[in-house]
C-alpha positions in Angstrom: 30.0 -17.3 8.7 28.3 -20.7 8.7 30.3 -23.7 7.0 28.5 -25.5 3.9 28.5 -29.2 3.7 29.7 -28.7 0.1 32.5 -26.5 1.4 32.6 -22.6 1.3 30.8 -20.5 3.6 27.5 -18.7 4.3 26.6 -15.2 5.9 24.4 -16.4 9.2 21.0 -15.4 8.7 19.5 -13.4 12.0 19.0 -9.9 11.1 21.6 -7.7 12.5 21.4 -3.8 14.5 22.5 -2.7 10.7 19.4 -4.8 9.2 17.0 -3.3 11.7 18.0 0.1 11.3 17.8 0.5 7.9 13.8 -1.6 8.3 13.1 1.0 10.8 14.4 4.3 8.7 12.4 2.9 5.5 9.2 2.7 7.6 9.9 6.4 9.4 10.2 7.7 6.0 7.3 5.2 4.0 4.8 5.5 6.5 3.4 8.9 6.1 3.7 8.7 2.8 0.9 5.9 2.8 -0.7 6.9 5.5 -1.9 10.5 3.6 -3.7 8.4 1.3 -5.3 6.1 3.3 -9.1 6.3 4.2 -9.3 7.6 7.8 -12.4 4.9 8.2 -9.9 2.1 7.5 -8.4 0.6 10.8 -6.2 -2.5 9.8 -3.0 -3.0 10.5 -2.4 0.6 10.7 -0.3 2.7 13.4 -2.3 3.8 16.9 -5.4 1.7 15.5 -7.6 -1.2 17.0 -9.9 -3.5 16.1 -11.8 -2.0 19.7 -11.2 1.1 18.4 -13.3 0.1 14.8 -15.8 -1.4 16.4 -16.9 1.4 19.3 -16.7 3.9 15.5 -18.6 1.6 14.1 -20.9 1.2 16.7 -21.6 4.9 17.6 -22.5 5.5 13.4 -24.9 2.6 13.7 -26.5 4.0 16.9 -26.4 7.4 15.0 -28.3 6.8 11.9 -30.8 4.6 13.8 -29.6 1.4 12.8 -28.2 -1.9 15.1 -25.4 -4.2 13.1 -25.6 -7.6 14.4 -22.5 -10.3 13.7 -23.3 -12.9 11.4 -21.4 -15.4 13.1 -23.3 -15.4 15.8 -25.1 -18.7 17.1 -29.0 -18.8 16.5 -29.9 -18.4 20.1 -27.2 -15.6 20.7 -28.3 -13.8 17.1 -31.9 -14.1 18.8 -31.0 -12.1 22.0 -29.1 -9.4 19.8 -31.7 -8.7 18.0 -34.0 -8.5 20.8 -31.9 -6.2 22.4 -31.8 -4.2 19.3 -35.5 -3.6 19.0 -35.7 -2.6 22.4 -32.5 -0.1 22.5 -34.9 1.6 19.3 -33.3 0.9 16.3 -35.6 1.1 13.2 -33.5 -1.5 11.4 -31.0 -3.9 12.0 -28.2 -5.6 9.5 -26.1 -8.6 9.3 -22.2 -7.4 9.4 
């Protein structure tokens, strides 16, 4: 217990082995629950997923229906080379991400 300046006392406030066990059993018994209903294309901030992972899936679908996705934020003379390469690798259309 911490001391208050108006008197009395206060529980301290780092989470305890009892606080972290009962976080970890309400995610054990939560997460497949939500996880059944999630779309098996969606990758954030979900368990044994990557961004890497999203973007090599994403990637081989592109390559797959004959198309090249370029990202937007790229500069113009970096966005130029991409989409150069895109032609050439024989994508019959390309699209900003």
């Amino acid at each position: 217990m911490i001391a208050k300046p108006g008197g009395g006392e206060r529980p301290l406030g780092i989470p305890t082995i009892r606080d972290r066990l009962v976080q970890a059993a309400a995610k054990l018994l939560l997460e497949p629950i939500f996880e059944a209903d999630f779309d098996p294309n969606a990758y954030g901030y979900r368990p044994k997923r990557s961004a890497q992972e999203a973007s090599r899936k994403c990637t081989s679908y592109s390559v797959s229906i004959g198309t090249c996705c370029l990202p937007n934020d790229s500069s113009a003379q970096k966005r130029a080379i991409l989409e150069t390469q895109a032609w050439s690798s024989g994508a019959s259309a390309w699209a900003a991400c």
